[in-house]
C-alpha positions in Angstrom: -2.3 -5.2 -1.3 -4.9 -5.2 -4.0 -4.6 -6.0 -7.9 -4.9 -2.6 -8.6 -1.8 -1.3 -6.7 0.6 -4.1 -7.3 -0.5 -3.6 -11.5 0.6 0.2 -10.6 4.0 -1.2 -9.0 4.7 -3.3 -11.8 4.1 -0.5 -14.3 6.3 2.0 -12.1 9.3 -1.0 -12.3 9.0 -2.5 -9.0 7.5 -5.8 -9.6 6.1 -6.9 -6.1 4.0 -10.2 -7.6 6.7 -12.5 -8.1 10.3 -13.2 -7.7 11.2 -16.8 -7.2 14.8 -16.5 -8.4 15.5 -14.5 -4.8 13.4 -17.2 -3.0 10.4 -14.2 -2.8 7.1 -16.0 -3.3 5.4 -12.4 -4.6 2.4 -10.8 -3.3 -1.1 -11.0 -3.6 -4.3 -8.9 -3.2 -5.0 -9.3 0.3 -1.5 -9.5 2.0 0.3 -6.9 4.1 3.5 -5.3 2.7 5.1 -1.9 4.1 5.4 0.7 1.5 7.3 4.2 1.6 4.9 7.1 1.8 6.2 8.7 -1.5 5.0 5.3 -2.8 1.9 5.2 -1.8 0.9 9.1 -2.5 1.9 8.2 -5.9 -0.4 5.5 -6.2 -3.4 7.6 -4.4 -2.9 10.3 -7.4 -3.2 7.4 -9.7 -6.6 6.1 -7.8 -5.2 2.9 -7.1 -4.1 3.8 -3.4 -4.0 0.4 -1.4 -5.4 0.0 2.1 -3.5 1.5 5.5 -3.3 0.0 9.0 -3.2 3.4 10.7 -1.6 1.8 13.6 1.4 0.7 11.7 1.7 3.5 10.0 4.6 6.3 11.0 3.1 9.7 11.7 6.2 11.0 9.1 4.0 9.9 6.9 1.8 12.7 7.1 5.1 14.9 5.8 3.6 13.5 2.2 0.4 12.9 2.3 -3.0 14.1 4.7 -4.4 12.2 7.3 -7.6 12.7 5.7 -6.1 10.5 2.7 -4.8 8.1 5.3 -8.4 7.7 7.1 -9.8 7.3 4.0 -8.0 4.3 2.8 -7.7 3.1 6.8 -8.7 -0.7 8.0 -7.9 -2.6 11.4 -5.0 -4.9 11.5 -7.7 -7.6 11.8 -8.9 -5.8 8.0 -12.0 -4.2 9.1 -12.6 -0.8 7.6 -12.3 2.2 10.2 -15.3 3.8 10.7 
């Protein structure tokens, strides 16, 4: 997650910062949270595309957006940027 992105969530509705009432402590810039592809494309055309653990992410994915894209915005699982 960064600022960026979860500013973009909140502005498309989906609040992903806070939500005590359902026991959800909220996210921060930093943590790991799956997001749907569509999602995330949306938020690349925007310029506010979060970080990808290539790894975890499923190769259906590439039905919505490039690989290229994905390598771009790629990082380890220990947060390292792919080179």
């Amino acid at each position: 997650m960064t600022d960026s992105f979860l500013e973009f969530s909140k502005s498309k509705g989906n609040d992903l910062s806070t939500h005590p009432e359902w026991g959800f402590p909220g996210l921060k810039a930093g943590d790991q949270w799956c997001l749907c592809a569509l999602r995330w494309k949306e938020a690349l055309e925007a310029g506010c595309a979060p970080h990808v653990i290539l790894e975890s992410t499923h190769h259906n994915a590439l039905q919505f957006v490039s690989l290229e894209a994905l390598h771009a915005h790629a990082v380890h699982k220990s947060g390292g940027m792919v080179s």
